[in-house]
C-alpha positions, 0 to 999 in steps of 0.5 A: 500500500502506498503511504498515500493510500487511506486504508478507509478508501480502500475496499475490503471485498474485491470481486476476487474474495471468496464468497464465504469470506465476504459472507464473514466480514460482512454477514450483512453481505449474505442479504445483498447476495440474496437480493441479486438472486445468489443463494450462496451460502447454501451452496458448497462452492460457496468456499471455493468461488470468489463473487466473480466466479458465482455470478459468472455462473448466473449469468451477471455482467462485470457491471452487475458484479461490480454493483454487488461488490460496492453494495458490501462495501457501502455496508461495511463502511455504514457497520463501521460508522 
């Protein structure tokens, strides 16, 4: 991390971290997955696929992808407050 960088400002879920690691920093993150229709935590790739990779295989788009990682994020940061 550069000396610059706020670490606030950076975000903690990518599109890269595992869906039950999302699902552990950010429990609110299971009710963001369901209100895209991702049922993940019942399925067992859930600890193996990152959120890219589960929405892939729903067919999303990176643009829908991306939404749903700033929706967890924008929940943390509320938790945090």
């Amino acid at each position: 991390m550069k000396k610059d960088e706020d670490k606030s400002t950076t975000p903690q879920i990518t599109k890269d971290t595992l869906i039950t690691t999302a699902m552990e920093k950010c429990p609110e993150a299971l009710g963001i997955f369901f209100e895209h229709g991702l049922h993940c935590v019942g399925c067992g790739g859930a600890a193996f696929e990152t959120i890219e990779q589960g929405c892939q295989v729903h067919g999303m788009s990176e643009a829908e992808i991306e939404g749903i990682v700033e929706e967890i994020n924008s929940a943390m940061k509320k938790k945090k407050k």
